[in-house]
N, CA, C and O atoms as a printed pandas DataFrame, in Angstrom:
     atom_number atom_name residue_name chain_id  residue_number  x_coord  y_coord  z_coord
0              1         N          UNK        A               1   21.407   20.948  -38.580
1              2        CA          UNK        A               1   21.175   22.272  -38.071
2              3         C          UNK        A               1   20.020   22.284  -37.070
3              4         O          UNK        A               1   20.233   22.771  -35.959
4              5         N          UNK        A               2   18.857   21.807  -37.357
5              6        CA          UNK        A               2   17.904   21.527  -36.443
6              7         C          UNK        A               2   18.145   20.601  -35.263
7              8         O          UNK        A               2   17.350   20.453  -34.335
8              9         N          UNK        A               3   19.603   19.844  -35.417
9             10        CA          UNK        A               3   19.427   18.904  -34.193
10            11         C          UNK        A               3   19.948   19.915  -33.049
11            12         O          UNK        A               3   19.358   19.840  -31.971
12            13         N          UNK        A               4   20.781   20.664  -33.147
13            14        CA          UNK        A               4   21.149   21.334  -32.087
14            15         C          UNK        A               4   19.985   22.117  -31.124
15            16         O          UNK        A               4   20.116   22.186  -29.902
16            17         N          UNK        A               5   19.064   22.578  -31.703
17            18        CA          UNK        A               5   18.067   23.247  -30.769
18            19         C          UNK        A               5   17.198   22.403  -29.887
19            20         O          UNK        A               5   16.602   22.732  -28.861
20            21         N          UNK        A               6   17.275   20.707  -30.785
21            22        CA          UNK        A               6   16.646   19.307  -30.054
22            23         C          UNK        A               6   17.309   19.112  -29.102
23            24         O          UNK        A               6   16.696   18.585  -28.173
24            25         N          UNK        A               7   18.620   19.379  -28.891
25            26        CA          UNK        A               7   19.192   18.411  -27.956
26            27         C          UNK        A               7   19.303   19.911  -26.649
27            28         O          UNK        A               7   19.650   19.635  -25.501
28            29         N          UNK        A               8   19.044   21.065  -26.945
29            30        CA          UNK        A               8   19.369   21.955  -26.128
30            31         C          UNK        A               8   17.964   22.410  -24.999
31            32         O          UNK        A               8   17.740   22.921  -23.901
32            33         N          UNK        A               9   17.226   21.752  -26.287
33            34        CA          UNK        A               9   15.604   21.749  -25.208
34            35         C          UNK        A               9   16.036   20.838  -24.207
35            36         O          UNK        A               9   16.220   21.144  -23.029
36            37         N          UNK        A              10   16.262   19.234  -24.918
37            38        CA          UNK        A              10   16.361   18.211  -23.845
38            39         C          UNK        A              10   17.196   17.967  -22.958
39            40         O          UNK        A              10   17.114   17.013  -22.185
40            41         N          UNK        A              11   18.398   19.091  -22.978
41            42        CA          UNK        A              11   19.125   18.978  -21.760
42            43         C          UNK        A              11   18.124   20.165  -21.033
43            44         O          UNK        A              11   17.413   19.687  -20.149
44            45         N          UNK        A              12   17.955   21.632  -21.261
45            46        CA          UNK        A              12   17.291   22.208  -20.144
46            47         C          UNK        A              12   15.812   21.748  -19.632
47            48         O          UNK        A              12   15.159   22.530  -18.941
48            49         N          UNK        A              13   15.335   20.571  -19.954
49            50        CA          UNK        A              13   14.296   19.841  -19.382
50            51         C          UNK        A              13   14.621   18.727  -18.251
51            52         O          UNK        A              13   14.098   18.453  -17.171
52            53         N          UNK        A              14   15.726   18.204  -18.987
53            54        CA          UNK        A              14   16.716   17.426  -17.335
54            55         C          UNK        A              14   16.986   17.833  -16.372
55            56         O          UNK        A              14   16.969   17.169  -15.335
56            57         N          UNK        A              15   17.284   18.946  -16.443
57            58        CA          UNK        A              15   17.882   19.875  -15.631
58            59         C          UNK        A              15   17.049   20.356  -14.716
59            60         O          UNK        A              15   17.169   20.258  -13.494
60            61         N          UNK        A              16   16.142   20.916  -15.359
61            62        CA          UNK        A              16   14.679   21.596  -14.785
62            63         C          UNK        A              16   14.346   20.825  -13.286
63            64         O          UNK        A              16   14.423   19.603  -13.156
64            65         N          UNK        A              17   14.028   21.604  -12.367
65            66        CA          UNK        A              17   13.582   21.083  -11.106
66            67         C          UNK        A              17   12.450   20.715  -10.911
67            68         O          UNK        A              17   12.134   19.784  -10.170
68            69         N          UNK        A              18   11.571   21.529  -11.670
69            70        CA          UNK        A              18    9.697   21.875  -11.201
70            71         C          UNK        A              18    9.085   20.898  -12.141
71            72         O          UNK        A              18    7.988   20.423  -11.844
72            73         N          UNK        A              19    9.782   20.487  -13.438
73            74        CA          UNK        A              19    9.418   19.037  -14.414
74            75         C          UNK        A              19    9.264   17.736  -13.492
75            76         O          UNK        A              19    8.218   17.090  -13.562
76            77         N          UNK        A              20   10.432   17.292  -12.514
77            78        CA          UNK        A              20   10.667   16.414  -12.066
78            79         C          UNK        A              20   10.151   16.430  -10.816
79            80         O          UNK        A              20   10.049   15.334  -10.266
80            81         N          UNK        A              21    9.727   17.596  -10.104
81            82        CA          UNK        A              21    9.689   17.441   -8.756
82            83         C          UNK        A              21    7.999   16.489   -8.498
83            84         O          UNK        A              21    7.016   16.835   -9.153
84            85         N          UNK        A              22    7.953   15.809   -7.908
85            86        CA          UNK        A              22    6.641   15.373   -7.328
86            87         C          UNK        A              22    6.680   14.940   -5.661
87            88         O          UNK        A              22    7.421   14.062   -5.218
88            89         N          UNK        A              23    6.052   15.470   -5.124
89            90        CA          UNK        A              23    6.013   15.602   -3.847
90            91         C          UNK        A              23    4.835   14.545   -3.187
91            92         O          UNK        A              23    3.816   14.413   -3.866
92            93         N          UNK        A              24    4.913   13.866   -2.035
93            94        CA          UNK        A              24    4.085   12.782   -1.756
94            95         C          UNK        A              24    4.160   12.956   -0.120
95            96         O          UNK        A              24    5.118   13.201    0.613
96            97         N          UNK        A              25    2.892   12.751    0.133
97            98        CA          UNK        A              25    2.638   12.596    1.550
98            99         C          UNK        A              25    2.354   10.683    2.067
99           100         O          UNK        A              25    1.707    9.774    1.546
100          101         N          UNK        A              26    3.392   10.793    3.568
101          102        CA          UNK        A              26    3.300    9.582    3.746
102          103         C          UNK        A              26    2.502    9.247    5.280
103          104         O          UNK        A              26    2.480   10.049    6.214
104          105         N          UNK        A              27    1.929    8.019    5.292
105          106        CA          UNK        A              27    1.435    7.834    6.369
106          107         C          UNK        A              27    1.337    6.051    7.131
107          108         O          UNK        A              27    0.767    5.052    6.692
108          109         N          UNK        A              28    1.948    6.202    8.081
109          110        CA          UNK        A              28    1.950    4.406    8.407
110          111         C          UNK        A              28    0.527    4.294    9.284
111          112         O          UNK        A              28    0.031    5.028   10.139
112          113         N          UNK        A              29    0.114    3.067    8.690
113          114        CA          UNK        A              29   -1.083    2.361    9.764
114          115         C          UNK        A              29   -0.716    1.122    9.855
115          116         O          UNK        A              29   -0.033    0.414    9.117
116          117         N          UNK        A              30   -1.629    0.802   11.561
117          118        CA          UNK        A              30   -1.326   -0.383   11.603
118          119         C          UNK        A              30   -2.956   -0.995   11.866
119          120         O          UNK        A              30   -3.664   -0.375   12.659
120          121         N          UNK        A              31   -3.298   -1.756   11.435
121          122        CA          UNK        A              31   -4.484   -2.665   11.115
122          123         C          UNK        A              31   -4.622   -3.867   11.268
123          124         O          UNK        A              31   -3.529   -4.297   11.637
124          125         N          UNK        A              32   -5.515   -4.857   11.179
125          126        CA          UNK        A              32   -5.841   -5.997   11.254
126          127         C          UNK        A              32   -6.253   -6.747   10.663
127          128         O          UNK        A              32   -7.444   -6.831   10.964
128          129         N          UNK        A              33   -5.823   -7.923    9.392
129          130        CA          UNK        A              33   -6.844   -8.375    8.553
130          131         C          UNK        A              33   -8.446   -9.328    9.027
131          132         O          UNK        A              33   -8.469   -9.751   10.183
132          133         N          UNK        A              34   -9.420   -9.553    8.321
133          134        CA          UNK        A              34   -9.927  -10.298    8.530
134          135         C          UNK        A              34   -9.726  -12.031    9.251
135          136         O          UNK        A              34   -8.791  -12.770    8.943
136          137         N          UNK        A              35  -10.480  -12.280    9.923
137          138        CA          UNK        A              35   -9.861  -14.189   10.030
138          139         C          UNK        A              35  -10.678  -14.877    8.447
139          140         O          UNK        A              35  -11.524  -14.368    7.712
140          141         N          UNK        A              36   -9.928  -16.294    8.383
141          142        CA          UNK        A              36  -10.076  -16.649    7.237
142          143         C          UNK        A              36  -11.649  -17.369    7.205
143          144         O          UNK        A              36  -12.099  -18.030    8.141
144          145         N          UNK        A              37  -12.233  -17.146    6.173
145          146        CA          UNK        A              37  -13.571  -18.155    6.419
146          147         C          UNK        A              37  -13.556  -19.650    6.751
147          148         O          UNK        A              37  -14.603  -19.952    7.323
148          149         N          UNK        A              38  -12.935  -20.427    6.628
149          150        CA          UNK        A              38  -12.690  -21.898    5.958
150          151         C          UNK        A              38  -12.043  -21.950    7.654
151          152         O          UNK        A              38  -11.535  -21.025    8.289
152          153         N          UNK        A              39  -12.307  -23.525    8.117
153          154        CA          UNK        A              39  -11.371  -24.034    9.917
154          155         C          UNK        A              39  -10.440  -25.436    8.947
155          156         O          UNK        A              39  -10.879  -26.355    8.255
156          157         N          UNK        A              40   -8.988  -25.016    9.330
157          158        CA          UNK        A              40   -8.199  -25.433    8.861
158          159         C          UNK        A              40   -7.340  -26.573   10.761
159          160         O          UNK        A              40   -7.424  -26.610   11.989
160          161         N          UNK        A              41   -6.786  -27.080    9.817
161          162        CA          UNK        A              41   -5.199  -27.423   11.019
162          163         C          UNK        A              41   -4.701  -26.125   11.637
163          164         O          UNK        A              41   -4.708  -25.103   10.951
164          165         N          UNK        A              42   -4.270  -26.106   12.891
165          166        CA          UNK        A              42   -3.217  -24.823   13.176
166          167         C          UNK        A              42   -2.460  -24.195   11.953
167          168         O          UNK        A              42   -2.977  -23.254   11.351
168          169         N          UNK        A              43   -1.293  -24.680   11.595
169          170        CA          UNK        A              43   -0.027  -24.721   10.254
170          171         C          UNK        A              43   -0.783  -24.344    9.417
171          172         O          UNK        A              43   -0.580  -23.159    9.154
172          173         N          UNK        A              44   -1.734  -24.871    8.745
173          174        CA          UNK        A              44   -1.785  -24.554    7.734
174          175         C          UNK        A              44   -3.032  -23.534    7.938
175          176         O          UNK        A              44   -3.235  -22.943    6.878
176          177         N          UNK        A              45   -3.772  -23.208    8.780
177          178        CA          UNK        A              45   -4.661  -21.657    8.814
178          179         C          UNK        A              45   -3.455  -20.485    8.884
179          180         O          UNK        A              45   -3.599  -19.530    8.120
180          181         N          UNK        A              46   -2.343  -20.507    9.709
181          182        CA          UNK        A              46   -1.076  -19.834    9.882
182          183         C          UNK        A              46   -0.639  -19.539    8.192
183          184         O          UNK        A              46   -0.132  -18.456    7.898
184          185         N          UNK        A              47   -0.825  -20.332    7.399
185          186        CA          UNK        A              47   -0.161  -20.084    6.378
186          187         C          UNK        A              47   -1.187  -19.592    5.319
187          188         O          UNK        A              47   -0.883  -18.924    4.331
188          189         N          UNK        A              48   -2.996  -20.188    5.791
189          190        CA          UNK        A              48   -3.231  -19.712    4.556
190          191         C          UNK        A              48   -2.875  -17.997    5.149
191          192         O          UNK        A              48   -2.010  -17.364    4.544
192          193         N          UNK        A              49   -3.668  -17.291    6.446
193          194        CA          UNK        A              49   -3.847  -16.020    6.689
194          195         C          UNK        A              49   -2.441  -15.165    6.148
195          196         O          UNK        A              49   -2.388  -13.948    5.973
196          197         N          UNK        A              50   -1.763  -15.763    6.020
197          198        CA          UNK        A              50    0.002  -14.860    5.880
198          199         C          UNK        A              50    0.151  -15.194    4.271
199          200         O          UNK        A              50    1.084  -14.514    3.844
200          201         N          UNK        A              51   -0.324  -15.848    3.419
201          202        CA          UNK        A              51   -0.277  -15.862    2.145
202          203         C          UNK        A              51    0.050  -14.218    1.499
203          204         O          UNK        A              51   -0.489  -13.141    1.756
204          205         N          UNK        A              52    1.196  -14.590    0.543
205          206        CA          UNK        A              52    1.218  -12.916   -0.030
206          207         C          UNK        A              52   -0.042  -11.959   -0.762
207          208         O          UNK        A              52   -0.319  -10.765   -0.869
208          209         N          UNK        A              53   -0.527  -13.098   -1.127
209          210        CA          UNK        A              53   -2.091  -12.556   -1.688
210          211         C          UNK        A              53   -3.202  -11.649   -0.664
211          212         O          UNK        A              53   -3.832  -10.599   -0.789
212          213         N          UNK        A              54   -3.071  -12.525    0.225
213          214        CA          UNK        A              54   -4.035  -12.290    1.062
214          215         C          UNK        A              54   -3.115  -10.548    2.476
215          216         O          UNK        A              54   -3.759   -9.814    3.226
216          217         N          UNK        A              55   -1.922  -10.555    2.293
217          218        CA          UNK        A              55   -1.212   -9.476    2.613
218          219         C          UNK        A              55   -1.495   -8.652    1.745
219          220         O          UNK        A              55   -2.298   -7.761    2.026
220          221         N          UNK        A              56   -1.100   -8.702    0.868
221          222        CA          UNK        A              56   -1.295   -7.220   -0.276
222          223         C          UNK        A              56   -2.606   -6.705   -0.325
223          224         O          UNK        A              56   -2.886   -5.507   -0.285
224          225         N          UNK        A              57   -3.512   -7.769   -0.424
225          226        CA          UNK        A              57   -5.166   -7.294   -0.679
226          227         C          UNK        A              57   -4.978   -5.983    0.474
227          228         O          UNK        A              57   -4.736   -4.782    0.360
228          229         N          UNK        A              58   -5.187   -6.753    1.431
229          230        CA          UNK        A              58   -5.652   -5.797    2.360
230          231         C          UNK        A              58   -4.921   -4.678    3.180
231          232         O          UNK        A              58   -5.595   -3.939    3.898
232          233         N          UNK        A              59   -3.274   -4.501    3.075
233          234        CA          UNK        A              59   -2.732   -3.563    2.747
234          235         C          UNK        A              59   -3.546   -2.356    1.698
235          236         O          UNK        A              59   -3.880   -1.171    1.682
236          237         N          UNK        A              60   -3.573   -3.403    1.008
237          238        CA          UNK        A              60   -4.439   -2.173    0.086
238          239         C          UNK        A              60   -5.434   -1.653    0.293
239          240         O          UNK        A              60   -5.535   -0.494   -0.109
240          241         N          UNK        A              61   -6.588   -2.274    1.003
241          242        CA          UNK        A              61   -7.521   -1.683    1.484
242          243         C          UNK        A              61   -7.380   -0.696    2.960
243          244         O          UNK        A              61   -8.219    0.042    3.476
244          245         N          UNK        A              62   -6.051   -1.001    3.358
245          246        CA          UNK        A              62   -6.104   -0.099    4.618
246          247         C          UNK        A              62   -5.844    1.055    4.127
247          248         O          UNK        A              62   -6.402    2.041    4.608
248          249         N          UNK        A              63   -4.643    1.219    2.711
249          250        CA          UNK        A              63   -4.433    2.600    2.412
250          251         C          UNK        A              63   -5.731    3.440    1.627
251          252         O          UNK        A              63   -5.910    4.653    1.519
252          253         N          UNK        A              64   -6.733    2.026    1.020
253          254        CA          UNK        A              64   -7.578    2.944    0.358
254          255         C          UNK        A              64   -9.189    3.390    1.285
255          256         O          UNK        A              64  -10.230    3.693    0.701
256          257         N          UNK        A              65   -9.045    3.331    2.644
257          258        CA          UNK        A              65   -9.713    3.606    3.550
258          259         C          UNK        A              65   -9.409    4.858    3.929
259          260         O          UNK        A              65  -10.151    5.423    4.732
260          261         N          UNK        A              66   -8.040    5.635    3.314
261          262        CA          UNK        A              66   -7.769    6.688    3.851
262          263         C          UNK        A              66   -8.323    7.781    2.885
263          264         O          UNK        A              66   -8.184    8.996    3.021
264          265         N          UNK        A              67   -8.911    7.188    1.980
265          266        CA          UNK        A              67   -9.745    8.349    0.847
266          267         C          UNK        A              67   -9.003    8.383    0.160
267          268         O          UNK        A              67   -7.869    7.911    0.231
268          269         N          UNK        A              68   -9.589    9.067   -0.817
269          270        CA          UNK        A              68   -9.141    9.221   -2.751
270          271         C          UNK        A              68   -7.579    9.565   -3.088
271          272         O          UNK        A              68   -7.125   10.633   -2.678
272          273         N          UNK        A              69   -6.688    8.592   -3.896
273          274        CA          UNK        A              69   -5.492    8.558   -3.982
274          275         C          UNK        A              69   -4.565    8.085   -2.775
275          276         O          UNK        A              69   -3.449    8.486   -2.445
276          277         N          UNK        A              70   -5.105    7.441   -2.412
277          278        CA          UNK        A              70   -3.834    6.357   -1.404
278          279         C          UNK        A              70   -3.708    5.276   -1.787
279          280         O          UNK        A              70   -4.645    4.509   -2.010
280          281         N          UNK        A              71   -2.219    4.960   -1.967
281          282        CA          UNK        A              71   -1.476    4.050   -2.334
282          283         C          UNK        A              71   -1.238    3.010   -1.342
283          284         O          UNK        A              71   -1.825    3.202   -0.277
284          285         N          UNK        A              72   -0.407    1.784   -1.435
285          286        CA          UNK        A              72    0.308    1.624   -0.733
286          287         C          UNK        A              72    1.939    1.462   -1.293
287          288         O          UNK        A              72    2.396    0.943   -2.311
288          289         N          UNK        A              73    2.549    2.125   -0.184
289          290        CA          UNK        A              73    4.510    2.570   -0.541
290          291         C          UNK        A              73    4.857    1.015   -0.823
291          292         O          UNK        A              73    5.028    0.390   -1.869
292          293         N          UNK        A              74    4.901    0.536    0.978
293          294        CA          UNK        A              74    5.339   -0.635    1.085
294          295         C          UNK        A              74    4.766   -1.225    2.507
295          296         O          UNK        A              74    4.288   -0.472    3.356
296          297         N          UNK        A              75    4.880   -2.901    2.712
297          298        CA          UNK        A              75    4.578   -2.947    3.897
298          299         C          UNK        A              75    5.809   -3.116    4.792
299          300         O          UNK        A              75    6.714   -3.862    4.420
300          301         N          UNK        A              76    5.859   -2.675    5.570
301          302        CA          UNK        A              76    6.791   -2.490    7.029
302          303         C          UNK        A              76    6.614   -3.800    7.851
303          304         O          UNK        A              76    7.671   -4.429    7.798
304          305         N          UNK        A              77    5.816   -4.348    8.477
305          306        CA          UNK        A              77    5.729   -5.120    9.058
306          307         C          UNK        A              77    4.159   -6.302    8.936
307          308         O          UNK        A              77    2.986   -5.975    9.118
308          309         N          UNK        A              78    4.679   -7.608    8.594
309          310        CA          UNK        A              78    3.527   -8.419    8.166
310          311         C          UNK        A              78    2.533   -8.546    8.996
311          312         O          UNK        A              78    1.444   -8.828    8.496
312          313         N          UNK        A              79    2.646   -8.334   10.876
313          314        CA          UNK        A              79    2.276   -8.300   11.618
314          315         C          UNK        A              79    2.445   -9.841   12.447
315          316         O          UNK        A              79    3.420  -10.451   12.009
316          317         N          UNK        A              80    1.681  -10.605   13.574
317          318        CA          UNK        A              80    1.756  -11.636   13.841
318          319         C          UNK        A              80    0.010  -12.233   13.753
319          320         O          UNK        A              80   -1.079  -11.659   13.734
320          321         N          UNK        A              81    0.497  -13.824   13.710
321          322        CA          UNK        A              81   -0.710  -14.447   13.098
322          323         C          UNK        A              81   -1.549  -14.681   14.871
323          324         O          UNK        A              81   -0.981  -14.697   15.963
324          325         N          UNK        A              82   -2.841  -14.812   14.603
325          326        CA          UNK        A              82   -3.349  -15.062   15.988
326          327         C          UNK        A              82   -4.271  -15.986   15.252
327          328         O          UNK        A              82   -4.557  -15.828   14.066
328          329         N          UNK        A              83   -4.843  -17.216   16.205
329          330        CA          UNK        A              83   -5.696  -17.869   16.036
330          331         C          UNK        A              83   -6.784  -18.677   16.968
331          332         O          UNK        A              83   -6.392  -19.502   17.794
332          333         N          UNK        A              84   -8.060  -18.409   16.794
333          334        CA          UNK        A              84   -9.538  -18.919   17.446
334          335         C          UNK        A              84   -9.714  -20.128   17.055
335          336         O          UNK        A              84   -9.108  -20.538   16.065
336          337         N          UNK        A              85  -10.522  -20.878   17.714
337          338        CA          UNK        A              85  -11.021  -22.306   17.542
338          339         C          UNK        A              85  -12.432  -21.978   16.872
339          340         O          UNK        A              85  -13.130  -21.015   17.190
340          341         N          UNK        A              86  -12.682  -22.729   16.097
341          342        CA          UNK        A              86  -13.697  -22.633   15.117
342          343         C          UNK        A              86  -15.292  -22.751   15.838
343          344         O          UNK        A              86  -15.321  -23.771   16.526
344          345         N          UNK        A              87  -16.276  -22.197   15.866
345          346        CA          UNK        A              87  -17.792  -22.308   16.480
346          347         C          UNK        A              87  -18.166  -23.352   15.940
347          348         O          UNK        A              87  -17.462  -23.642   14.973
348          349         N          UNK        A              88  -19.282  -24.313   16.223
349          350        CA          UNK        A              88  -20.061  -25.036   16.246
350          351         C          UNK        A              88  -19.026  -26.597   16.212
351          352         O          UNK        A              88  -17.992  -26.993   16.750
352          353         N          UNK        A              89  -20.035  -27.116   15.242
353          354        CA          UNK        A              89  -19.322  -28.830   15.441
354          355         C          UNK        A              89  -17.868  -28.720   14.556
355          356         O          UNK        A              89  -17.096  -29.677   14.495
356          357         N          UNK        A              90  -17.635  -27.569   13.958
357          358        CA          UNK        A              90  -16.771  -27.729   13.150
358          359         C          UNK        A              90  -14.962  -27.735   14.065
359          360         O          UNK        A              90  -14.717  -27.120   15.102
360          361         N          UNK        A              91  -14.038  -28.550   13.333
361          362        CA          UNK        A              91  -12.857  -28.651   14.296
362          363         C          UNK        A              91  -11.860  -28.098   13.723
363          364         O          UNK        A              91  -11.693  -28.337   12.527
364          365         N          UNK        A              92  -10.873  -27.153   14.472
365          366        CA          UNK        A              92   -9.809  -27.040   13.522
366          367         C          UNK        A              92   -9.817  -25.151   14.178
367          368         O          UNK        A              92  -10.708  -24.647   14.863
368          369         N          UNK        A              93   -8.840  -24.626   13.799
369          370        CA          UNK        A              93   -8.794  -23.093   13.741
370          371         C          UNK        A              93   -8.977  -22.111   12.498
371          372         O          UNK        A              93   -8.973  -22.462   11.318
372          373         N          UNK        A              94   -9.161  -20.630   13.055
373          374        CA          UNK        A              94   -9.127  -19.598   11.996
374          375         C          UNK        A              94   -8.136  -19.058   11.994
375          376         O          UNK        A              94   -7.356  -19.272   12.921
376          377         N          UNK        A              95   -7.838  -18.267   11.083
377          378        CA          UNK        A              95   -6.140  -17.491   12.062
378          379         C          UNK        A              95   -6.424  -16.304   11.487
379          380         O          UNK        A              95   -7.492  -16.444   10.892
380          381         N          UNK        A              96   -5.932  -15.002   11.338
381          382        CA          UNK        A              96   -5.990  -13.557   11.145
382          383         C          UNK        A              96   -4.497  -13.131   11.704
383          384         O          UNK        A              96   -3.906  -13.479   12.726
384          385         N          UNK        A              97   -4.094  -12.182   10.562
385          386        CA          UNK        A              97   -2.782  -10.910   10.933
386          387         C          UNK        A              97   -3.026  -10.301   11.956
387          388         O          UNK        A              97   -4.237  -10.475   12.090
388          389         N          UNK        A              98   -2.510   -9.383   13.204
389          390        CA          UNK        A              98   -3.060   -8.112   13.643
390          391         C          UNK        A              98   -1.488   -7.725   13.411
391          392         O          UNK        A              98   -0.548   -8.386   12.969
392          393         N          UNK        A              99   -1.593   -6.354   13.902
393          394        CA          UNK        A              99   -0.640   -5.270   13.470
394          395         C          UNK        A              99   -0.044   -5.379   12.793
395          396         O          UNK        A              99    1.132   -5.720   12.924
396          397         N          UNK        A             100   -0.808   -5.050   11.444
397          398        CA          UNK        A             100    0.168   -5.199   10.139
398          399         C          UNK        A             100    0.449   -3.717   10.110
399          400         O          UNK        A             100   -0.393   -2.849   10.339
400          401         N          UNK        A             101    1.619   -3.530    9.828
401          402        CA          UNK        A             101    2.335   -2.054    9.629
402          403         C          UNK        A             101    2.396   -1.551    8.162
403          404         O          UNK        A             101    3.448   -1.852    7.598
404          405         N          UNK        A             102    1.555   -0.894    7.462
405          406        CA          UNK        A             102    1.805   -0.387    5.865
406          407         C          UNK        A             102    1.629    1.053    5.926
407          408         O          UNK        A             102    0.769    1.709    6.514
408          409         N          UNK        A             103    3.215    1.646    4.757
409          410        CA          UNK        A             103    2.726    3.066    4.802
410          411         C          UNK        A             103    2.129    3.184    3.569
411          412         O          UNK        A             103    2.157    2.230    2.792
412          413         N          UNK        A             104    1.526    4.351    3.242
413          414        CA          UNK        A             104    0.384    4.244    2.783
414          415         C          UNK        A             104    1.342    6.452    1.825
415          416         O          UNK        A             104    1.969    7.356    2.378
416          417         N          UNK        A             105    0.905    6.273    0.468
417          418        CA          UNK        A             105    1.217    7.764    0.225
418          419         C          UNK        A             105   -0.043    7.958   -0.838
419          420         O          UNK        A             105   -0.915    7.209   -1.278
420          421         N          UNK        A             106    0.317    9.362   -1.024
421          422        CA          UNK        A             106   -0.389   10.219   -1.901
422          423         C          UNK        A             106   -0.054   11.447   -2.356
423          424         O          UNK        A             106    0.339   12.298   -1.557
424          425         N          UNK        A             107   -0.118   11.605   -3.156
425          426        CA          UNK        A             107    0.923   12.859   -3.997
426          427         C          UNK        A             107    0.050   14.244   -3.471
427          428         O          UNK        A             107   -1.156   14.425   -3.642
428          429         N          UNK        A             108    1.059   15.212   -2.747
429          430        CA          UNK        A             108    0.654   16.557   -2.348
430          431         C          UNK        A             108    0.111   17.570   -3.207
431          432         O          UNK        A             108    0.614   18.247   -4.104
432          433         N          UNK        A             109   -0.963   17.511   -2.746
433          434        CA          UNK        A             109   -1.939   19.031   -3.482
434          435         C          UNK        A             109   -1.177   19.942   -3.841
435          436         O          UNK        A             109   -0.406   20.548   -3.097
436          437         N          UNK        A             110   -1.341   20.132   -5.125
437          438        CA          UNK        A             110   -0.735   21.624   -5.344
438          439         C          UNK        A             110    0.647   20.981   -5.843
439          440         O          UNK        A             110    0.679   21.291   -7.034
440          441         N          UNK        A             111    1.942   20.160   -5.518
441          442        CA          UNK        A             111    3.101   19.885   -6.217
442          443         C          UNK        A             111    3.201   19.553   -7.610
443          444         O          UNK        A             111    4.302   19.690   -8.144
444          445         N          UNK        A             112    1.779   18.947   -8.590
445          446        CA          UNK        A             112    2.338   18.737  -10.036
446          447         C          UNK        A             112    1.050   19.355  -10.972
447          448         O          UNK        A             112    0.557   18.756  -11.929
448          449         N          UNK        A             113    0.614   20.713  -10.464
449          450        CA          UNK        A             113   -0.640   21.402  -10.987
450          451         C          UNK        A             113   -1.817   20.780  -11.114
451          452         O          UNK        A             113   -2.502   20.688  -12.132
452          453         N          UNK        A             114   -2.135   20.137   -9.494
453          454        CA          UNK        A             114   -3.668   20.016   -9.478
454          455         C          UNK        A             114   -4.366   21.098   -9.287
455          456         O          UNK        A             114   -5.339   21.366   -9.992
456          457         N          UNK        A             115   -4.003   21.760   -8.426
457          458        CA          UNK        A             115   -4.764   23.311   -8.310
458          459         C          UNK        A             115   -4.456   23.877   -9.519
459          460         O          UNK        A             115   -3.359   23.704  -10.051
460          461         N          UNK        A             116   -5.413   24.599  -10.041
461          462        CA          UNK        A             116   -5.292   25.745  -11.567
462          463         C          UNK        A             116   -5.287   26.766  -10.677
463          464         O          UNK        A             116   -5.886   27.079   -9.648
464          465         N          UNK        A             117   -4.159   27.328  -11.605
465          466        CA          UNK        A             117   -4.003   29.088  -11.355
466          467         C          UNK        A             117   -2.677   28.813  -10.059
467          468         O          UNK        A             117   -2.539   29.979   -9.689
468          469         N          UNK        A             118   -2.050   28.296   -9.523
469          470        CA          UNK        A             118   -1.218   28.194   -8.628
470          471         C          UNK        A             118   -0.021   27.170   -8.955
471          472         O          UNK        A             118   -0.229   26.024   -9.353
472          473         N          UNK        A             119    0.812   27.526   -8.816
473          474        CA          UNK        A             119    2.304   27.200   -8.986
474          475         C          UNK        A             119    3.198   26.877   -7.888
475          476         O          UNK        A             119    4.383   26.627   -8.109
C-alpha cells in the first residue's frame, strides 16, 4: 500500500524540469603553456612539452584564471609545439604549446538556487 505513493513521487521527480535543469556558461581560450625547464634533443623536448600531463595541467589553469568555478569542458585543440635553443653552454632545445584551444564552463547564477529568495 505504501509502495504506490513511492513510486508516484519518483516518477513526478523524473519528469520534473527545474530538478534536472542545470544551466552552464561556456567560454573558449586560447593560451600558451610554459617552455619546459630541462634542454632536451629536438623529439624528445616535442614530446616532453605535448605530454598529456603536462596538457591538462595547464588547461586547467587557463580555465581557473577565469575566477571562481571554472572548469575545464574539454580541450579543442592541443595547439602546435614551438621550440628555442637553450642559453648559455647548455645544448639542445626547449619546446612550449602555443594556441592551445580549451573551453572552459561554469554553472549560471541563479539556475540551481544560488541566489536565495529567487527562482
Amino acid at each position: 500500500m505504501k509502495l504506490k505513493p513511492l513510486i508516484l513521487l519518483a516518477v513526478l521527480s523524473f519528469f520534473s524540469g527545474s530538478t534536472w535543469a542545470t544551466e552552464y556558461i561556456y567560454r573558449d581560450l586560447m593560451a600558451n603553456t610554459l617552455t619546459s625547464p630541462t634542454c632536451a634533443a629536438e623529439p624528445q623536448a616535442i614530446t616532453e612539452a605535448s605530454k598529456p600531463f603536462n596538457l591538462s595541467k595547464y588547461s586547467k589553469r587557463f580555465c581557473q584564471s577565469q575566477g571562481y568555478g571554472w572548469h575545464v569542458e574539454k580541450i579543442k585543440d592541443n595547439g602546435k609545439a614551438v621550440c628555442v635553443d637553450c642559453t648559455g653552454d647548455k645544448s639542445g632545445k626547449q619546446c612550449h604549446l602555443e594556441d592551445v584551444v580549451v573551453t572552459c564552463k561554469r554553472i549560471k547564477p541563479g539556475s540551481v538556487g544560488m541566489l536565495p529568495g529567487k527562482s
